[in-house]
C-alpha positions in Angstrom: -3.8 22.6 -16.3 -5.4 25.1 -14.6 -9.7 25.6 -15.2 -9.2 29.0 -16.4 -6.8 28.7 -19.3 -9.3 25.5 -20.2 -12.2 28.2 -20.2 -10.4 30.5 -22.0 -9.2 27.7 -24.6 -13.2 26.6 -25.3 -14.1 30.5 -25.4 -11.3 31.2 -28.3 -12.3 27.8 -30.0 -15.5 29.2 -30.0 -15.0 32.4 -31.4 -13.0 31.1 -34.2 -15.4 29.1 -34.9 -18.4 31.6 -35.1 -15.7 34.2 -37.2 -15.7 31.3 -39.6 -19.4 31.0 -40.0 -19.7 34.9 -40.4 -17.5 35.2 -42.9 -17.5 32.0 -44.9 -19.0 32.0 -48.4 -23.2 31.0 -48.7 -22.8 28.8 -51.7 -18.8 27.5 -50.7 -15.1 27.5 -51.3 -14.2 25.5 -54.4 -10.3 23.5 -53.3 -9.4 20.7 -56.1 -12.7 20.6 -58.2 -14.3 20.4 -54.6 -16.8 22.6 -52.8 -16.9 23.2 -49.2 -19.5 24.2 -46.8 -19.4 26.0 -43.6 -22.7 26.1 -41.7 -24.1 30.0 -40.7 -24.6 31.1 -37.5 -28.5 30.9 -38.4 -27.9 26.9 -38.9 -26.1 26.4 -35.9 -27.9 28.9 -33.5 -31.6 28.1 -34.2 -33.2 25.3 -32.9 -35.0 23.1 -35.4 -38.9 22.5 -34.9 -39.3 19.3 -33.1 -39.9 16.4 -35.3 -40.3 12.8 -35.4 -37.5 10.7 -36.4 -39.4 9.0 -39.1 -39.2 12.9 -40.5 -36.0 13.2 -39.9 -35.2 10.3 -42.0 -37.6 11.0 -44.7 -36.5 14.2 -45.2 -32.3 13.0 -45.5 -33.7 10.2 -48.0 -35.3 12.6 -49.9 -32.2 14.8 -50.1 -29.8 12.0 -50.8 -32.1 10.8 -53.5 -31.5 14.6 -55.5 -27.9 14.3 -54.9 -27.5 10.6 -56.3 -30.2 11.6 -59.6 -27.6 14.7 -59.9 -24.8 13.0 -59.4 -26.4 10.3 -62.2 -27.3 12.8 -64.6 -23.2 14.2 -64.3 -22.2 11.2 -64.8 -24.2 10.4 -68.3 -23.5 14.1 -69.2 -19.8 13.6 -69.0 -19.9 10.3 -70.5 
């Protein structure tokens, strides 16, 4: 295969990709009593301060700690 229809592959890809980001929804898509996310440009484009890894982790502990108390509090609300 030749390098320039490989280029030109990746740049399409590419460009799909970013059409996606432009035009998907902020808050989602909702397929089967799911919701999907698509990141923004902003998210993928922007580099994120520097930080530690301990950060890092705090910060996705954090976050999944909100998620599983939400999830929790569906759960007894259903129940």
């Amino acid at each position: 295969m030749k390098s320039s229809k490989i280029l030109i592959f990746i740049v399409f890809t590419l460009a799909i990709l970013a059409a996606l980001c432009a035009l998907f929804p902020p808050d989602g898509v909702e397929i089967a009593g799911k919701r999907l996310f698509f990141p923004t440009l902003e998210e993928i484009l922007v580099r994120e301060k520097s930080s530690s890894a301990a950060e890092k982790l705090e910060k996705l502990e954090s976050d999944l700690r909100i998620r599983f108390v939400a999830d929790s509090l569906a759960v007894e609300k259903d129940s």
